[in-house]
KEKE-3310 file (N, C-alpha, C; in steps of 0.2 Angstrom, whole numbers, plus 5000, padded with zeros to 4 digits):
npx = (5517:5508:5493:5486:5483:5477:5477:5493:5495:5489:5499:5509:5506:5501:5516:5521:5514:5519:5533:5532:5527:5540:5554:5554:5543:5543:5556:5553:5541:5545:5555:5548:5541:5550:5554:5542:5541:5555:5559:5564:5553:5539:5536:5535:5526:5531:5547:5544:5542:5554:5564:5564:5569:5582:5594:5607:5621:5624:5630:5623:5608:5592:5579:5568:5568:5558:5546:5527:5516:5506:5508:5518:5510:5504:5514:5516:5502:5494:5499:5503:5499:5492:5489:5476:5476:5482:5496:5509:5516:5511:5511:5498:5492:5495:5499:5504:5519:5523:5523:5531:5543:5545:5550:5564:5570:5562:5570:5583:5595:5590:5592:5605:5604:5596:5601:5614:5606:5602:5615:5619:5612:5616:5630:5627:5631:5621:5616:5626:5632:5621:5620:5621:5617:5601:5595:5589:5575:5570:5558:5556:5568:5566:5556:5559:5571:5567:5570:5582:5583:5579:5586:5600:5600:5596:5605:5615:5609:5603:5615:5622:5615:5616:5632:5637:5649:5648:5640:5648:5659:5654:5651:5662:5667:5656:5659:5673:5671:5665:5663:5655:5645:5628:5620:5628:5627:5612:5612:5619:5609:5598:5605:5606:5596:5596:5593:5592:5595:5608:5616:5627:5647:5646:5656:5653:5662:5666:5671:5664:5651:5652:5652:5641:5631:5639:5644:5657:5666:5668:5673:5683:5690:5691:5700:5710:5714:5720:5718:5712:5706:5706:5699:5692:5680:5662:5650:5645:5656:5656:5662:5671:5669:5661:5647:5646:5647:5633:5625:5624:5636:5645:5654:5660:5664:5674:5684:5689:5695:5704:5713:5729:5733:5720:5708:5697:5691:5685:5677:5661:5653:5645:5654:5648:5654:5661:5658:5647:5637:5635:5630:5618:5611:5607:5617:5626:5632:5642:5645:5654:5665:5671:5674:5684:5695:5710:5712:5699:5687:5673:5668:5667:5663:5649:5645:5636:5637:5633:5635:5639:5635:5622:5617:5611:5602:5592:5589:5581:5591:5595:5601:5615:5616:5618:5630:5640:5641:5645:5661:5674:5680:5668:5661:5645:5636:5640:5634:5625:5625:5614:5615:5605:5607:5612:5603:5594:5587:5583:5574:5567:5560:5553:5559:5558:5567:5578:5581:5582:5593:5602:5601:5603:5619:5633:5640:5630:5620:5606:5595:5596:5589)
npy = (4522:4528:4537:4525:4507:4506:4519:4521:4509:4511:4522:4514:4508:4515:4523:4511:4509:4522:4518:4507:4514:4513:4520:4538:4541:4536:4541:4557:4554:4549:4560:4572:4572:4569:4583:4589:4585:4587:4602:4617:4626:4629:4627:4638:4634:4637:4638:4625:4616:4617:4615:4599:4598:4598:4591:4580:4574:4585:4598:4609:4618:4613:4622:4615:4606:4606:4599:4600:4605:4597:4585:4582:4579:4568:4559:4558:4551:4559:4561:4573:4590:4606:4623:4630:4644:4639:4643:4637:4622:4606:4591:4580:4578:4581:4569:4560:4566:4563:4549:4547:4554:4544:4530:4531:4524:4526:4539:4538:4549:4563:4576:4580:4576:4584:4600:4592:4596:4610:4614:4610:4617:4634:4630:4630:4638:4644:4649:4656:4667:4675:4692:4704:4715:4713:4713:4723:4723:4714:4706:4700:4698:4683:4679:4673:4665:4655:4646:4650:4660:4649:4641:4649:4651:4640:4632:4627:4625:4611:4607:4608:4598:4585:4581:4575:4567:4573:4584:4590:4595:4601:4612:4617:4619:4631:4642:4644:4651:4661:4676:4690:4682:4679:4671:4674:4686:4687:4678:4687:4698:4693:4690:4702:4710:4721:4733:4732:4743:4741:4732:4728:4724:4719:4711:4698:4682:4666:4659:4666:4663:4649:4649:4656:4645:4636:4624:4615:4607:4611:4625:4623:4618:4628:4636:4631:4632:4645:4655:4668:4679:4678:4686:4696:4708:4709:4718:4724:4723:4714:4696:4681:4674:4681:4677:4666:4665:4669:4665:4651:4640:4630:4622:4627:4641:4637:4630:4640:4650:4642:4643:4651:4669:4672:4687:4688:4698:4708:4721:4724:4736:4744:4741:4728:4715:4696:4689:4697:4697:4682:4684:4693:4683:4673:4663:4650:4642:4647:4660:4654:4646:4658:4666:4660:4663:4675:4686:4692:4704:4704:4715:4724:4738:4742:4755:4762:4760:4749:4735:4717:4712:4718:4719:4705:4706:4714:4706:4698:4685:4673:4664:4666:4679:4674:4669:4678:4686:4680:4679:4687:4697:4706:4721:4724:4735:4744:4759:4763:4773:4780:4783:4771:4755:4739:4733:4742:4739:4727:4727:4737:4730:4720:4708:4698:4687:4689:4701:4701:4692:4700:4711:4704:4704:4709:4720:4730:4744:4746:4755:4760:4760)
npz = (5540:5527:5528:5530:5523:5514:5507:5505:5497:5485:5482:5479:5467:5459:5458:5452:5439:5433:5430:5423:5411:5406:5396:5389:5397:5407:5415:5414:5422:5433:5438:5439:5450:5458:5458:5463:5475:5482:5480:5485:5485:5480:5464:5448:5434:5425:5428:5432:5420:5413:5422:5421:5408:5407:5401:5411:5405:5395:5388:5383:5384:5379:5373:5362:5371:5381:5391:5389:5402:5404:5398:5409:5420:5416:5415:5425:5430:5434:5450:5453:5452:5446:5456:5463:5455:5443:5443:5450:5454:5464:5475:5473:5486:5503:5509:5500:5498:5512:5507:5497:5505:5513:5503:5500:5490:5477:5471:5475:5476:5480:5482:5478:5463:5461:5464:5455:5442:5442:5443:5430:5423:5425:5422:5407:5390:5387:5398:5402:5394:5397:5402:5414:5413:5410:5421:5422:5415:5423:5421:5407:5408:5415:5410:5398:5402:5414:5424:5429:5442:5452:5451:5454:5466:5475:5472:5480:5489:5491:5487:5501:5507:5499:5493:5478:5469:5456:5458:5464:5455:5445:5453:5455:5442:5440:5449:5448:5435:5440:5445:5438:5432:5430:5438:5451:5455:5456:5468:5477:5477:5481:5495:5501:5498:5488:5478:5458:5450:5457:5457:5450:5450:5460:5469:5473:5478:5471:5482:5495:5488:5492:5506:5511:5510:5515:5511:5513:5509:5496:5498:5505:5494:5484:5491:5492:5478:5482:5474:5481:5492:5506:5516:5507:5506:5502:5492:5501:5510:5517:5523:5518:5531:5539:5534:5534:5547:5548:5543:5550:5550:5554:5552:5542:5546:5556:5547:5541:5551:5551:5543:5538:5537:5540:5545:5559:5565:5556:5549:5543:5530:5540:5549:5557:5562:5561:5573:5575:5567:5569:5585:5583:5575:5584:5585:5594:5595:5585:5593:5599:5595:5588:5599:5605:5598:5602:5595:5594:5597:5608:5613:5603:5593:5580:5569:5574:5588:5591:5601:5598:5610:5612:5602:5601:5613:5610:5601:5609:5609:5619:5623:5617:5625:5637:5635:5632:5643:5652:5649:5654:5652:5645:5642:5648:5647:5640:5629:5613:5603:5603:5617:5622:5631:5632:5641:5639:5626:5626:5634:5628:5619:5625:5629:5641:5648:5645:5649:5663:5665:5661:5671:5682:5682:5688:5685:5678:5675:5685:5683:5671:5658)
capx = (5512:5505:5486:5482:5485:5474:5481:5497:5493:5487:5504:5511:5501:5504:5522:5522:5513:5524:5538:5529:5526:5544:5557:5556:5538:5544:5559:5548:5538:5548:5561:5544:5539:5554:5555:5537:5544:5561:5562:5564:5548:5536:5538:5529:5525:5539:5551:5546:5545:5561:5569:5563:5570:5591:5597:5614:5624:5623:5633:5616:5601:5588:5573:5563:5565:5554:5538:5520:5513:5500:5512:5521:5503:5500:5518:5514:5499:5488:5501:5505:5495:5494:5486:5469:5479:5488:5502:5514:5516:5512:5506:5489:5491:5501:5500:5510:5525:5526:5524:5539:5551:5549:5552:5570:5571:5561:5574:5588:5599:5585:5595:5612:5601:5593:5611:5616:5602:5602:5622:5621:5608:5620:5637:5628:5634:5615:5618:5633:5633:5616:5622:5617:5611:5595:5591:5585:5571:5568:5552:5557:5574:5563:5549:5563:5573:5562:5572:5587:5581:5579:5593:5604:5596:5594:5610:5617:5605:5603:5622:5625:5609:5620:5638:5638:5656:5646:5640:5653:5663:5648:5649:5667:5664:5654:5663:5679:5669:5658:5663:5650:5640:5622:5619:5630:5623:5605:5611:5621:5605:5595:5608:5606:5590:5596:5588:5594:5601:5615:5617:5633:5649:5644:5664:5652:5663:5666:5672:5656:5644:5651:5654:5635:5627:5637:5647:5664:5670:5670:5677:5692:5694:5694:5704:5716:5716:5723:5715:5706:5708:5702:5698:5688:5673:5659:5650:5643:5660:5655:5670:5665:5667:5653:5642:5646:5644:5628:5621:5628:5640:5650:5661:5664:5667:5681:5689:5690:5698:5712:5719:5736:5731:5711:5706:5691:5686:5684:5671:5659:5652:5642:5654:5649:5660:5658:5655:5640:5633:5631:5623:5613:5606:5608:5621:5630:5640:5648:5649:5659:5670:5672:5676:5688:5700:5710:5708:5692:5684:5666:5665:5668:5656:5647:5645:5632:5638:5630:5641:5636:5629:5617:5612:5609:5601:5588:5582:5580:5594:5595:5606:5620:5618:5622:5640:5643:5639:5650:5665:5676:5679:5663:5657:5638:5633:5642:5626:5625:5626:5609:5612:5605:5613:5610:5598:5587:5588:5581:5568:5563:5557:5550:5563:5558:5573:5585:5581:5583:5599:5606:5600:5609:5624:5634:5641:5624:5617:5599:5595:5600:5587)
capy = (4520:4534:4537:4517:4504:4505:4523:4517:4503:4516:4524:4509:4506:4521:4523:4504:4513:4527:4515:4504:4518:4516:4528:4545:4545:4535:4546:4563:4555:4551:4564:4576:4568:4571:4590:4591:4582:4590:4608:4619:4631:4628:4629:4638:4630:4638:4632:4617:4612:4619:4608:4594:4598:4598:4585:4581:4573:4588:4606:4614:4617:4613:4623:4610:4598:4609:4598:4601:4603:4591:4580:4579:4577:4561:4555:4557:4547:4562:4564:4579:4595:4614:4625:4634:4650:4636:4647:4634:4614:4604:4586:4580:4576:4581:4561:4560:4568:4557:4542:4547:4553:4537:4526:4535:4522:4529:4545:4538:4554:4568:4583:4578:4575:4593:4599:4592:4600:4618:4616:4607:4622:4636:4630:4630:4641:4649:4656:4658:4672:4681:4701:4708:4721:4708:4716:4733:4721:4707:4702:4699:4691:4677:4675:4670:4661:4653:4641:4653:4662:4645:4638:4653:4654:4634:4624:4625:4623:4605:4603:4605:4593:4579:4584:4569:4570:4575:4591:4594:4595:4605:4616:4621:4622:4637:4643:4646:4658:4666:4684:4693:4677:4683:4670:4678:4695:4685:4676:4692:4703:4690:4690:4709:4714:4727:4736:4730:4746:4745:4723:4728:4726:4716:4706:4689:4677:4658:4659:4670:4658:4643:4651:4655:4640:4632:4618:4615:4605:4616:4630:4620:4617:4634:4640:4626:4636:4646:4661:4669:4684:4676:4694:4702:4711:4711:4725:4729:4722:4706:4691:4674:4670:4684:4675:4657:4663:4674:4660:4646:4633:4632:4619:4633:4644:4633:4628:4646:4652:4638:4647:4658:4676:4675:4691:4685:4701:4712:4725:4726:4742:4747:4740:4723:4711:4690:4690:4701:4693:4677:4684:4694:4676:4669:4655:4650:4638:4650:4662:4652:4647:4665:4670:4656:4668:4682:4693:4694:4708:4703:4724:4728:4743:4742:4760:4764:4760:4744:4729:4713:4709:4725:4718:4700:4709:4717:4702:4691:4677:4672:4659:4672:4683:4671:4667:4683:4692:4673:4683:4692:4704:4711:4725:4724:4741:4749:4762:4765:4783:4784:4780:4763:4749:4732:4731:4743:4737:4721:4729:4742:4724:4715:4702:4698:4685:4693:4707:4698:4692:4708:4714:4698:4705:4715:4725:4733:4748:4742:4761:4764:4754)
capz = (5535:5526:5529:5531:5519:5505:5502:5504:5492:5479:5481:5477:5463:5455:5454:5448:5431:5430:5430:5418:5406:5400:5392:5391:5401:5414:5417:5416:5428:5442:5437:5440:5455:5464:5458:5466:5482:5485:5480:5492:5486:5475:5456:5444:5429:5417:5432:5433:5414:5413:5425:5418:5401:5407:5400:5415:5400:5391:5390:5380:5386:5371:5373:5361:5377:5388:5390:5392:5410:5402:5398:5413:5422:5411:5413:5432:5434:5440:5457:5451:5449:5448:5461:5460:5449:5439:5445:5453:5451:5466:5475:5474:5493:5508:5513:5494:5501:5516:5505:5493:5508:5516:5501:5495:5485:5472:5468:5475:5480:5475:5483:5475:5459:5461:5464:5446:5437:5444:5440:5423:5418:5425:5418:5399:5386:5386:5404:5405:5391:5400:5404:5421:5410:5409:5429:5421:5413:5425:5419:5401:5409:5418:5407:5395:5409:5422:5429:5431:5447:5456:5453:5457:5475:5479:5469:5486:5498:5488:5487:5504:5509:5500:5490:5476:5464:5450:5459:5467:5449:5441:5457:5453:5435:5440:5455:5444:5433:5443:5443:5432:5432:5433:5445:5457:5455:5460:5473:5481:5478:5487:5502:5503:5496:5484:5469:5452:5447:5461:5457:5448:5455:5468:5473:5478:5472:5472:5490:5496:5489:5494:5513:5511:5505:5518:5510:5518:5505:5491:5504:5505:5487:5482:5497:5491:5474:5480:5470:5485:5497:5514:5521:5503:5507:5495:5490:5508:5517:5522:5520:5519:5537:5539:5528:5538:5553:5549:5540:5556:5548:5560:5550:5538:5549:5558:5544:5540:5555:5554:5538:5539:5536:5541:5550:5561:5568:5548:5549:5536:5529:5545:5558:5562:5565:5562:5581:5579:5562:5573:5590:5580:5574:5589:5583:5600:5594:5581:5594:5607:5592:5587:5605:5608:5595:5606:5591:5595:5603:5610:5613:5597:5591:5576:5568:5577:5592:5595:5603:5598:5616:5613:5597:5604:5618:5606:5597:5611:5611:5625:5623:5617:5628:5642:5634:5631:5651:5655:5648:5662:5648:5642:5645:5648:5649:5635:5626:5609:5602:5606:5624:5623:5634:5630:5645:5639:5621:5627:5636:5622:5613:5628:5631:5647:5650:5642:5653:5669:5664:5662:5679:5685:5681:5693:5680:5672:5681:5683:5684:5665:5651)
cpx = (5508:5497:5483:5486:5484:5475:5488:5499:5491:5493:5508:5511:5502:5510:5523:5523:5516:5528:5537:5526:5533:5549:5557:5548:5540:5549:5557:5545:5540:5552:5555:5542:5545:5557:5551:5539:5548:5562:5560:5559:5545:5537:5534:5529:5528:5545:5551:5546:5551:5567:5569:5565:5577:5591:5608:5621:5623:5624:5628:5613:5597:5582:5566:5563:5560:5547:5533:5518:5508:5501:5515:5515:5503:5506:5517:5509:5492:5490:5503:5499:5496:5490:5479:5470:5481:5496:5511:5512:5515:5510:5502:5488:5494:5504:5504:5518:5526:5526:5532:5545:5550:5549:5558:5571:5570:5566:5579:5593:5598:5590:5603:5609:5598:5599:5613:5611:5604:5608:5622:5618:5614:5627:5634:5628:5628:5615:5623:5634:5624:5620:5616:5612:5603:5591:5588:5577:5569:5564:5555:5564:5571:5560:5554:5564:5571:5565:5580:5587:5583:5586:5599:5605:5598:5600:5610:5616:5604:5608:5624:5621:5614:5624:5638:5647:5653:5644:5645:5661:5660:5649:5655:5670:5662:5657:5671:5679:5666:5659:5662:5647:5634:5618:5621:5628:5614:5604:5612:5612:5600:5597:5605:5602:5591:5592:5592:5599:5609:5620:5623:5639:5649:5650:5662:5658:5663:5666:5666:5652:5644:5650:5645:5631:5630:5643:5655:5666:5671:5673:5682:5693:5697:5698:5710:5719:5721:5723:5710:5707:5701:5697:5693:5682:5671:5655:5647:5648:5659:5660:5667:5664:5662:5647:5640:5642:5637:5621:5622:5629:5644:5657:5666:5666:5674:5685:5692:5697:5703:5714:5723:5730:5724:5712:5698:5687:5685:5677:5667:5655:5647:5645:5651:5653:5655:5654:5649:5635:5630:5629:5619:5607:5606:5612:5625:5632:5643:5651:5656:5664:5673:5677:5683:5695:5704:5711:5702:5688:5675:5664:5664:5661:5654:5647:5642:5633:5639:5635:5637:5633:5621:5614:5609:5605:5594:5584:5581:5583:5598:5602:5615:5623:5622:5631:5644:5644:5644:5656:5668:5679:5676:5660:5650:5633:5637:5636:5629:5626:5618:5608:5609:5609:5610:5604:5591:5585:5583:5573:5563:5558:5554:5553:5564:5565:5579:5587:5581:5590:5605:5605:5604:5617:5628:5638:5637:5623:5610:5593:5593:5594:5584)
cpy = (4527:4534:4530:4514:4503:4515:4522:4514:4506:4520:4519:4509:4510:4523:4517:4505:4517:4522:4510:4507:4516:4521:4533:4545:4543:4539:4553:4561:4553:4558:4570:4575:4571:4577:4593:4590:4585:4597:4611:4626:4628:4631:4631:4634:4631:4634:4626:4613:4611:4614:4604:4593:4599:4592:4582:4578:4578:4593:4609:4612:4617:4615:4617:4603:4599:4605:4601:4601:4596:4585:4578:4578:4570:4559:4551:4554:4551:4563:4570:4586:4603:4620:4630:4638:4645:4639:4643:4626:4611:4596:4585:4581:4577:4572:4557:4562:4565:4551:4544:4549:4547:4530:4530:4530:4522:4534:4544:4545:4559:4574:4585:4577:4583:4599:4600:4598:4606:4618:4616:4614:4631:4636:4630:4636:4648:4654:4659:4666:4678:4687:4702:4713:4718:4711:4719:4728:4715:4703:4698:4695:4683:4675:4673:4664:4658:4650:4645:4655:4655:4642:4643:4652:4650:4630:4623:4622:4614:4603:4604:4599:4586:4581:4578:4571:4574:4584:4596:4597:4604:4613:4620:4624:4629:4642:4650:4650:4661:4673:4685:4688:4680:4678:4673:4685:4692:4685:4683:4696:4703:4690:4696:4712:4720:4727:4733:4735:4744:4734:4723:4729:4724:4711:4702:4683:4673:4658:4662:4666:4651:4644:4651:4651:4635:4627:4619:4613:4609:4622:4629:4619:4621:4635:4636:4628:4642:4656:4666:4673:4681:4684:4700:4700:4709:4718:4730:4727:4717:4700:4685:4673:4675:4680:4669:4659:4668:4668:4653:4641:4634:4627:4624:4640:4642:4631:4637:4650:4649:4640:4652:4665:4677:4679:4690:4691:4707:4716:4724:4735:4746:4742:4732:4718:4703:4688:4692:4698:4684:4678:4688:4689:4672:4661:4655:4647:4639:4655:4660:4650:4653:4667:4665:4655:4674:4688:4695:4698:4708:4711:4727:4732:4742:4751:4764:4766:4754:4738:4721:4709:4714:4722:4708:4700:4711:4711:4696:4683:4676:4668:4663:4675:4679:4670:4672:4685:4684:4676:4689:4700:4707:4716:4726:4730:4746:4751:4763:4772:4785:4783:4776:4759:4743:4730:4734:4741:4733:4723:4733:4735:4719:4710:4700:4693:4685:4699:4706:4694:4696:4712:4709:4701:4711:4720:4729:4738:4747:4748:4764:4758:4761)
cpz = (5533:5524:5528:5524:5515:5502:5502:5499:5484:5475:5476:5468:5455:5452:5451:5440:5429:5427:5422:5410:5400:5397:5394:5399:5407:5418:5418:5422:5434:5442:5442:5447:5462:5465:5464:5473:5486:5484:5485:5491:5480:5469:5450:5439:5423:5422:5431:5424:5412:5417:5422:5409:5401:5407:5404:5410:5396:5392:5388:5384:5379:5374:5370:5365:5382:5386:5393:5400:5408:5402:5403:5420:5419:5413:5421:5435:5437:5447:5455:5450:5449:5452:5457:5453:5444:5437:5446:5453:5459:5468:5475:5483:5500:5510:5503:5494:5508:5515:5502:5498:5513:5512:5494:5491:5475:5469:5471:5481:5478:5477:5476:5467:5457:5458:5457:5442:5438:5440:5434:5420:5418:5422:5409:5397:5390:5391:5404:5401:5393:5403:5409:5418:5408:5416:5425:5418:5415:5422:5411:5403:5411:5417:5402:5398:5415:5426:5432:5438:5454:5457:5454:5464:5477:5476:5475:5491:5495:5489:5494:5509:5505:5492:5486:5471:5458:5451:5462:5461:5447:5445:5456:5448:5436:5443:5451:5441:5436:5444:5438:5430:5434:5439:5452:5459:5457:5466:5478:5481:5480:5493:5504:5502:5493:5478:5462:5450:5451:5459:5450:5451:5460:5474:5477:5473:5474:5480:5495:5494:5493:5505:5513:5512:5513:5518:5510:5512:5499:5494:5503:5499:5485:5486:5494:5481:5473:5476:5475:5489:5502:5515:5512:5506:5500:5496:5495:5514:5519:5518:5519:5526:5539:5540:5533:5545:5554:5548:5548:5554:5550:5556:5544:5539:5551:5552:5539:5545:5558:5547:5540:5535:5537:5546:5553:5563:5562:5549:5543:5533:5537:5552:5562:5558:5563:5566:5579:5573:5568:5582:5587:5576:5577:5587:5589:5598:5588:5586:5598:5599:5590:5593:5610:5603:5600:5600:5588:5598:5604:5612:5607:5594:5581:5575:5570:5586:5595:5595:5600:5604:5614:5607:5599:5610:5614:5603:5602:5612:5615:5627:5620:5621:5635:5642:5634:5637:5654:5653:5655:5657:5645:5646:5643:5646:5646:5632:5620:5607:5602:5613:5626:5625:5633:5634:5641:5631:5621:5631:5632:5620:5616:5629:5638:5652:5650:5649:5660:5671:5665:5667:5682:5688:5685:5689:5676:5679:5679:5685:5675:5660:5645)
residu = (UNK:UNK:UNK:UNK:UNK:UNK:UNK:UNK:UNK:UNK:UNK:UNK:UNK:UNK:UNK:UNK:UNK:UNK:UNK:UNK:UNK:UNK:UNK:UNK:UNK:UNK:UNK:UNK:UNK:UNK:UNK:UNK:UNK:UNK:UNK:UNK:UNK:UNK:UNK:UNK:UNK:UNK:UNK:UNK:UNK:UNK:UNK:UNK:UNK:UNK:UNK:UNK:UNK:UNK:UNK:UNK:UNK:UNK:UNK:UNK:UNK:UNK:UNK:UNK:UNK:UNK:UNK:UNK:UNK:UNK:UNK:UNK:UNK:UNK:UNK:UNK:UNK:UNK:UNK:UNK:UNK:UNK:UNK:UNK:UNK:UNK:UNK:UNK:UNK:UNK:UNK:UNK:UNK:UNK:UNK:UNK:UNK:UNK:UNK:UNK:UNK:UNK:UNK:UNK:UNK:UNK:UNK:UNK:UNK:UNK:UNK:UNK:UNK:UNK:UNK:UNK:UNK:UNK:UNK:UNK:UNK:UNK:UNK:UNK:UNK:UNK:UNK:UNK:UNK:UNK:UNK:UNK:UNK:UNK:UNK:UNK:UNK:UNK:UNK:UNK:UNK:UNK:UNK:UNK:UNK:UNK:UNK:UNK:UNK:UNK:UNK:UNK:UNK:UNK:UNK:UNK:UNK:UNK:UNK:UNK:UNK:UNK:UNK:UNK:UNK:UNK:UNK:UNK:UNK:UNK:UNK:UNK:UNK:UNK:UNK:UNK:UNK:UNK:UNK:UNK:UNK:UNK:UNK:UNK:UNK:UNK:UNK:UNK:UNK:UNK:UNK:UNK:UNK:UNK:UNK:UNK:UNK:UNK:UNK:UNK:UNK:UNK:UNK:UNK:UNK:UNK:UNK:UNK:UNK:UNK:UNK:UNK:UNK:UNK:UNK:UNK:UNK:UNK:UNK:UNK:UNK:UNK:UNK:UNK:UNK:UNK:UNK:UNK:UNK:UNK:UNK:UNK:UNK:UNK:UNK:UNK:UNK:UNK:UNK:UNK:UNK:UNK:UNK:UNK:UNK:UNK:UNK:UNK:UNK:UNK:UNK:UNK:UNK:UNK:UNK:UNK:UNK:UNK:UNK:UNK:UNK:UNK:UNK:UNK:UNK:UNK:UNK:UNK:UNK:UNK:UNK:UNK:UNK:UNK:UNK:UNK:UNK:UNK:UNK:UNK:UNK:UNK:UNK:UNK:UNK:UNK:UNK:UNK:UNK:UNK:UNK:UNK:UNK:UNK:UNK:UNK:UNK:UNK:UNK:UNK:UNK:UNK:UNK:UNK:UNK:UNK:UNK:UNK:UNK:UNK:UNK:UNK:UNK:UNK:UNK:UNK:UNK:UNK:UNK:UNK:UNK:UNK:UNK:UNK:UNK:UNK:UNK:UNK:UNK:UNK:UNK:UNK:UNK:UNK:UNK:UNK:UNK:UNK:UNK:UNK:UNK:UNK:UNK:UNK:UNK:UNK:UNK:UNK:UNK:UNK:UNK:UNK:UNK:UNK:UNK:UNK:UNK:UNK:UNK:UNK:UNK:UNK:UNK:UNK:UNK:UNK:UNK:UNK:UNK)
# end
């Protein structure tokens, strides 16, 4: 029960009237409602019109559907509003967001519904012919395009929260052209935080987003395409299984490492390896899938030097390092080229149980940090 019963009852009360409204308001207003509820950051207020102005029955996007903030305030009842700045869209109430995710009946399948839109807006014409050459002028690309950004970043994280046919169509739709798609060049230049000028050329394709993002099923389509070099880098050398197990989806990593011709241990531009992408994010249940490959070398140096214990050693995961020094093949007490050992790595940063670990081991010299 969200904050008693007579707010509760208010809640109630409320969406009744939305509902009651009718047509287009009614659908604005929950449509709005479940924008506010479900996205995964807050939306400013060209964002959020914009959402709410893709029609999913529809390859155009029509500008003259983008309504009013005003309007989708009235359509909503007043649960809706805009922050001190009137910068960004959000609820009147945090106790409005525990009423709506525990009556999913109101939105149905909102992620799988978020999903569609981002795509639907994506696969039309309008984007589809935007030119990367639009980075040199971000501002003027976004003040244009508000909703473009968001839905580059998040279709994903929505599609893989709950995969309906209809996104999963839309997802492939995009997928199949996405080299030189400007969302790919967003998404990629979010992974990697580069500059604009260099956001050309970036070889993220279909297979690289879906690995990122997560969702196995699409993984496996494309892969079933057909059209795919398992093993290509993109523009800093990372393959998807990188990506999977940086990100830790472990089902798309395993459904990766059961294809003919996958190299599991591929360097990327500086030398790390899948392995070291997930204990440097401390994923233990990619690495033990990883290291339950024999062409996997848990020593393998990065260009620096550094082993993927030494960099799991560095940030503390604990849980890592254990599986790793459980290994009768690691070498615990390989140093870096600055002479760094994994011990003292761990110590440099305070890791006081990591660093107890690694003295454990009778293979570390407890002498050398």
């Amino acid at each position: 029960m969200v904050g008693g019963l007579g707010l509760q009852d208010v809640y109630d009360a409320t969406i009744e009237r939305i509902k009651a409204q009718g047509g287009d308001k009614a659908r604005l207003g929950i449509r709005a409602l479940m924008w506010a509820c479900h996205a995964e950051r807050p939306l400013s207020v060209g964002e959020f019109c914009h959402a709410l102005a893709i029609e999913l029955d529809s390859t155009d996007f029509n500008a003259g559907n983008v309504p009013s903030i005003t309007t989708l305030v009235s359509c909503c009842q007043g649960l809706i509003t805009t922050d001190k700045e009137g910068s960004t869209v959000r609820l009147i109430h945090f106790t409005l967001r525990e009423y709506l995710s525990t009556h999913p009946d109101i939105f149905g399948r909102p992620h799988s519904a978020l999903a569609e839109i981002c795509l639907t807006y994506l696969n039309c014409p309008q984007v589809k012919v935007l030119s990367t050459d639009g980075l040199d002028h971000p501002d003027a690309l976004f003040n244009n395009n508000p909703f473009l950004k968001y839905c580059s970043l998040y279709w994903g994280v929505h599609a893989k929260k709950d995969l309906s046919d209809c996104a999963m169509s839309l997802s492939l739709q995009l997928l199949r052209e996405y080299d030189g798609h400007i969302s790919a060049v967003l998404l990629a230049g979010q992974v990697w935080s580069f500059p604009h000028d260099l956001q050309r050329g970036t070889l993220w394709t279909g297979l690289h987003c879906a690995s990122y993002f997560g969702i196995v099923q699409v993984v496996a389509t494309l892969i079933g395409m057909g059209c795919y070099d398992l093993n290509q880098g993109d523009w800093f050398g990372c393959t998807a299984l990188s990506l999977a197990a940086e990100m830790g989806h472990e089902e798309v990593a395993k459904f990766l490492l059961g294809q003919e011709g996958v190299e599991p241990d591929v360097q990327d531009n500086l030398g790390r390896t899948p392995l070291g992408y997930a204990a440097f994010k401390g994923h233990a249940g990619l690495v033990n899938i990883l290291l339950e490959r024999e062409d996997v070398d848990p020593n393998k140096p990065m260009s620096n030097g550094q082993t993927p214990l030494s960099n799991a050693a560095w940030c503390g995961q604990e849980g890592v390092v254990k599986i790793l020094l459980g290994r009768e093949d690691i070498n615990p007490d390989m140093a870096d080229h600055t002479g760094q050992t994994p011990l003292g790595r761990a110590t440099s940063n305070g890791h006081q149980s990591v660093v107890a670990l690694l003295r454990s081991h009778k293979a570390v010299n407890n002498s050398v940090t």
